[in-house]
C-alpha positions as CSV (number, residue, x, y, z in Angstrom):
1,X,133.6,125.3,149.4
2,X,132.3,124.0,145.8
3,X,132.2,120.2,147.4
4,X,130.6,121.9,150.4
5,X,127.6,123.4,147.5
6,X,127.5,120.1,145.3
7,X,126.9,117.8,148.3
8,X,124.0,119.7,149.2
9,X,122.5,120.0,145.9
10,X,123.1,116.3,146.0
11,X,121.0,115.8,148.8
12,X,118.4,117.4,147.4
13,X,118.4,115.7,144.6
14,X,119.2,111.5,146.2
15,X,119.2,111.8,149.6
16,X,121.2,112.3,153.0
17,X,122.7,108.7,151.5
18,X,124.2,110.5,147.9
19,X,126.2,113.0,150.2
20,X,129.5,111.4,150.4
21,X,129.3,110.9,146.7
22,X,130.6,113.7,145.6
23,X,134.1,112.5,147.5
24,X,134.3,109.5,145.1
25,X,133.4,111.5,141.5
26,X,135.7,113.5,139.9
27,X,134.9,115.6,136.4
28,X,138.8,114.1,135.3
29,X,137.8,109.9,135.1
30,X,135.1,107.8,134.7
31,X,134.8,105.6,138.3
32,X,133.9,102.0,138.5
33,X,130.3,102.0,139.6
34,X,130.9,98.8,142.2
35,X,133.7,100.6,143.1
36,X,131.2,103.5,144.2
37,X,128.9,101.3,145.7
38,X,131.5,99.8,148.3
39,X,132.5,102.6,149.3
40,X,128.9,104.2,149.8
41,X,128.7,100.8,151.8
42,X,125.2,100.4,149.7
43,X,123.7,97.7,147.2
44,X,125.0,97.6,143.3
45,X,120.7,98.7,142.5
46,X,120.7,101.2,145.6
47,X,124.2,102.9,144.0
48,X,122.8,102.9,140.7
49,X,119.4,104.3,141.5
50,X,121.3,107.4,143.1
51,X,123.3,107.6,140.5
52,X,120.5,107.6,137.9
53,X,118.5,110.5,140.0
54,X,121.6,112.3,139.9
55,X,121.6,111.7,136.1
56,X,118.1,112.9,134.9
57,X,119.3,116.7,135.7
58,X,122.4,116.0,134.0
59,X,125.0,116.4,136.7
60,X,127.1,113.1,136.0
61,X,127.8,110.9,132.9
62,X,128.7,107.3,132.3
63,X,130.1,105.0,129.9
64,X,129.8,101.4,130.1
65,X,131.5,98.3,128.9
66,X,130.8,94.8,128.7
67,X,132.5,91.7,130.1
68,X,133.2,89.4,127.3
69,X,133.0,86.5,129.5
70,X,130.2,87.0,131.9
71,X,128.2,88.9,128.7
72,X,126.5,92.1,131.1
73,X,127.6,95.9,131.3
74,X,129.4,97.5,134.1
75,X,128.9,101.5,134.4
76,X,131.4,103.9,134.8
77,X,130.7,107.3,136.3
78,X,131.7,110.5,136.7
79,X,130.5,113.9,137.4
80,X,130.4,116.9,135.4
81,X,131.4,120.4,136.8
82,X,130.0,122.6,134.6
83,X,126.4,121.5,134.1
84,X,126.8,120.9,138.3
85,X,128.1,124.7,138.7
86,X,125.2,125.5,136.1
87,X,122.5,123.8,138.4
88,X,123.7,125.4,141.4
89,X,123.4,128.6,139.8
90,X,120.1,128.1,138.7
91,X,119.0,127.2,142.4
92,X,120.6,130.3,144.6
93,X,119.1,132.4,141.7
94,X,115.7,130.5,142.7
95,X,116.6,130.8,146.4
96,X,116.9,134.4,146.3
97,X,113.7,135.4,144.1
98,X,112.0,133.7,146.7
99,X,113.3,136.1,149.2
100,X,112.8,138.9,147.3
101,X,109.5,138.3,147.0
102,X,109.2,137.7,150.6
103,X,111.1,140.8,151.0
104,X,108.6,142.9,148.9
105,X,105.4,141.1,150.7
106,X,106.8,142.8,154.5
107,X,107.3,146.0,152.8
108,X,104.1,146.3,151.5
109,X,101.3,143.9,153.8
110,X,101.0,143.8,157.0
111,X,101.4,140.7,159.8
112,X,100.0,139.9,162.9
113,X,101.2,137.8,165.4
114,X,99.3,136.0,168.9
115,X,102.0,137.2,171.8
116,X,101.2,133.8,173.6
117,X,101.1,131.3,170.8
118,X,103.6,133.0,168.4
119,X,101.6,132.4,165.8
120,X,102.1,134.6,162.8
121,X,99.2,135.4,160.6
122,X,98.5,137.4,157.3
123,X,96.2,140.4,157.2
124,X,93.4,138.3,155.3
125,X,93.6,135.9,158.4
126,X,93.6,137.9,161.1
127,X,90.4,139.6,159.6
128,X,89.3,136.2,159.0
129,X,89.2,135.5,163.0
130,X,88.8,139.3,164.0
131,X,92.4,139.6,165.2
132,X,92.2,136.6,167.8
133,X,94.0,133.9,167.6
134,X,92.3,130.6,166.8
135,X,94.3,128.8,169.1
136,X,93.8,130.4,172.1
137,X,91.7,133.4,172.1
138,X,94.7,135.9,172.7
139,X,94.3,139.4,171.1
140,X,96.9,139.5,167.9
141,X,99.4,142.6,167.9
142,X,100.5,144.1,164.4
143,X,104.2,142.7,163.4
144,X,107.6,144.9,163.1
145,X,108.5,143.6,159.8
146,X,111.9,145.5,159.8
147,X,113.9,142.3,162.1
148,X,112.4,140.0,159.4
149,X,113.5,141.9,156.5
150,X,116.4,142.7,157.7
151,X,117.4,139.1,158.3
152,X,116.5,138.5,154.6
153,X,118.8,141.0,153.5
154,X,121.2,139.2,155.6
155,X,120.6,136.3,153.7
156,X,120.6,137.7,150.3
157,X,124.5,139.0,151.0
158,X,125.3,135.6,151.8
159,X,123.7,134.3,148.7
160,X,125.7,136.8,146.7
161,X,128.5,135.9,148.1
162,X,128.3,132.0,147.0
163,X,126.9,132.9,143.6
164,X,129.9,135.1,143.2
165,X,132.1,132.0,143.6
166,X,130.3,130.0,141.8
167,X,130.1,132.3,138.7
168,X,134.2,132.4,139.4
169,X,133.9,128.1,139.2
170,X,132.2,128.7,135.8
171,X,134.4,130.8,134.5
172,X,137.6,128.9,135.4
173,X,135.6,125.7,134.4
174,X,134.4,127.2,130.9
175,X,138.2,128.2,130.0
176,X,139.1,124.7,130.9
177,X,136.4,123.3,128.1
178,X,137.7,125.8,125.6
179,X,140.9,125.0,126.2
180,X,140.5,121.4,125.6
181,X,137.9,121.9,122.5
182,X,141.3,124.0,121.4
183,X,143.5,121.3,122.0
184,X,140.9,118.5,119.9
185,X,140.7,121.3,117.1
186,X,144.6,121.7,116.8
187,X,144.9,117.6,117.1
188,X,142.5,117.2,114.3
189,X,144.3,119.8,112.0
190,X,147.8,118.1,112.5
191,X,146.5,115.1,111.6
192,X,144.5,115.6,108.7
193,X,148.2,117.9,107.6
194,X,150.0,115.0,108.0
195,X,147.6,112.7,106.3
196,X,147.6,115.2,103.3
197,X,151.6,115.5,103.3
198,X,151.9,111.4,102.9
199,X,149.2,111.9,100.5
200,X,151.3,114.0,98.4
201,X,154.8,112.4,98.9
202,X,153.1,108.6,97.8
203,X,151.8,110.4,94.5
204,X,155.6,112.2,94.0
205,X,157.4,108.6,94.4
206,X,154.7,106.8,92.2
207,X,156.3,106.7,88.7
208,X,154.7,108.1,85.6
209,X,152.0,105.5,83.7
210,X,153.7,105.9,80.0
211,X,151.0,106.0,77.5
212,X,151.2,103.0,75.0
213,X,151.4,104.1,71.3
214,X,148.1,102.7,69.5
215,X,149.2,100.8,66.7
216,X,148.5,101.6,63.5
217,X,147.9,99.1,60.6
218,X,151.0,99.9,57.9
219,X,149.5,100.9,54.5
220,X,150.4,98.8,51.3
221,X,152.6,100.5,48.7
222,X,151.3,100.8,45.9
């Protein structure tokens, strides 16, 4: 279901040709980008202008590494979960503000519609052309907005629905990252213990400097 949402947000983004991208990345390794390329059965520059689209909203990252003998880079790719579950989030929270704005305009305006032409028109319009339709003359007759809003409460539920999943994604995703920010944290400390216990056994083993007597010049007897 979560390829199902990226691939259309990657559509959106690059193109019916980005689709089958999302099948090649991974948010675990960093993928060859002419390796990408072949199997998108596209150009080296067509791969990496998608791939660069994709990259302005931040939804993959790359590293790249030079060949010592032919001298130029070669990019390695790979996708990032959380900012993609973030973006996704973003847009069915745009999706359904539109609706319920579309919602709230059929509770409180009222539509007209030519019987013949189907053609559905604002009250401003209709005024505008005296409740005829400028297409073919036909008296307009007033709208039942309750099918319409109804079918946008239909798709509000659905929406819910997949931005209850995603918000389990981000959840499940976010442990993951604290988890492994955790895991650096704990790394770091270990070594830096371990540094500072060979610290402290090289200065135990390293003998005591014994300081010289100055000599003192020997007084004559009188």
């Amino acid at each position: 279901m979560l390829k199902k949402f990226l691939k259309e947000i990657i559509v959106s983004i690059a193109g019916k040709q980005a689709e089958t991208i999302i099948d090649l990345l991974d948010g675990k390794k960093y993928i060859n980008e002419f390796i990408i390329a072949k199997k998108l059965n596209l150009t080296i520059n067509q791969t990496r202008n998608i791939l660069y689209k994709i990259s302005d909203h931040g939804l993959v990252s790359f590293i790249r590494k030079k060949d010592k003998k032919k001298g130029w880079y070669t990019y390695f790719w790979k996708l990032e979960i959380l900012k993609c579950l973030e973006f996704l989030k973003a847009d069915i929270n745009k999706k359904m503000d539109q609706i319920y704005h579309q919602i709230k305009s059929r509770e409180t305006k009222e539509f007209y519609i030519c019987p013949k032409c189907n053609i559905e028109f604002n009250e401003e319009n209709a005024l505008i052309h005296n409740f005829a339709c400028n297409e073919c003359g036909e008296i307009m007759s007033r709208k039942d907005n309750a099918p319409v809003i109804k079918e946008y409460n239909k798709e509000i539920d659905k929406l819910r629905k997949e931005l209850g999943f995603v918000d389990e994604e981000l959840k499940i995703e976010r442990e993951k990252l604290e988890k492994s920010k955790a895991r650096e944290i704990s790394k770091e400390e270990k070594l830096k213990k371990e540094k500072r216990k060979k610290t402290s056994e090289k200065t135990k083993r390293k003998p005591a400097k014994i300081k010289k007597k100055s000599k003192k010049s020997k007084k004559k007897k009188k």
